[in-house]
C-alpha positions in Angstrom: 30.8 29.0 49.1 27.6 27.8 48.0 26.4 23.8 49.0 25.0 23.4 45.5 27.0 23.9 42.6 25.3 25.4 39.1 24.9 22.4 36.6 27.0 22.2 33.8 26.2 23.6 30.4 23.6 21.3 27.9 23.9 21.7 24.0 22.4 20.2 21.7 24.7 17.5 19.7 23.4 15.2 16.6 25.1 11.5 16.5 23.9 8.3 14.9 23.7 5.1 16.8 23.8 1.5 16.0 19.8 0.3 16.3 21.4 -1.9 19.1 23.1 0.8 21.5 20.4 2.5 20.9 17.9 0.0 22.0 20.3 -0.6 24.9 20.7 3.4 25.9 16.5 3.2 25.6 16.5 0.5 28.0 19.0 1.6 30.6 17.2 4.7 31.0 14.3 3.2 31.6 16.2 1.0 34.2 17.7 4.1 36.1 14.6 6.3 35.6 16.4 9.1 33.9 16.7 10.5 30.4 18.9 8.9 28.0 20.5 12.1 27.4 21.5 11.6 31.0 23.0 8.0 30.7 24.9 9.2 27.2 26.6 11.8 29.6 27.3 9.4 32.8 28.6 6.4 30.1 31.1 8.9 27.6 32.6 10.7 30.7 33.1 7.1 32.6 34.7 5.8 29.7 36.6 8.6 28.5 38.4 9.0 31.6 39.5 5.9 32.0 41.3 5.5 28.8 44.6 6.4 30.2 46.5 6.9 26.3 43.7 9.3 26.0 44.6 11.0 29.3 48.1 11.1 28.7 47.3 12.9 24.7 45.1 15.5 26.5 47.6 16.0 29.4 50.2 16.6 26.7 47.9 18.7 24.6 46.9 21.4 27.4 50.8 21.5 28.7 52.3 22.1 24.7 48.8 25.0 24.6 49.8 26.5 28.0 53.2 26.9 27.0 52.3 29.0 24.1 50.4 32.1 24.2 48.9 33.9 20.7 51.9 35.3 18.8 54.6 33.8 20.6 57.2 33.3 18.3 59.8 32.4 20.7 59.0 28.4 19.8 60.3 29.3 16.2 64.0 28.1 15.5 65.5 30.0 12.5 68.4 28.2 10.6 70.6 30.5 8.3 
C-alpha cells in the first residue's frame, strides 16, 4: 500500500460571493500561503461535516439508495 495517496479530483465550479467573503477568502489565503481554491475546499468540507442535521439527511439518503437497486419494484405496495 502506497505512503502517498493520489489527490482527489479538481473541477472547475462557478459561484458568486459576497465582495466581503470574498475579500476575506483573498486575505486568508494570503495568510496561509495557499490558493484560495484551497481554503474554499478546507472551510466547505470543515463546515459541512460538522452540521450534524446535514449528516444525519445524507446518512439517511445513502441507506434509502443502497436499499434500492435500478428496477426494483419490490418497494412498490399495490392496493386493489
Amino acid at each position: 500500500m502506497a505512503y502517498i495517496k493520489k489527490p482527489p479530483e479538481l473541477v472547475s465550479r462557478s459561484i458568486k460571493l459576497e465582495q466581503p467573503t470574498n475579500e476575506l477568502l483573498d486575505d486568508y489565503a494570503r495568510f496561509v500561503e495557499c490558493t484560495p481554491d484551497h481554503v474554499a475546499n478546507s472551510v466547505l468540507k470543515k463546515i459541512l461535516w460538522r452540521d450534524p442535521e446535514y449528516r444525519k439527511w445524507r446518512a439517511e439518503q445513502k441507506s434509502a439508495a443502497q436499499g434500492k437497486s435500478p428496477g426494483d419494484t419490490t418497494a412498490i405496495r399495490r392496493t386493489a
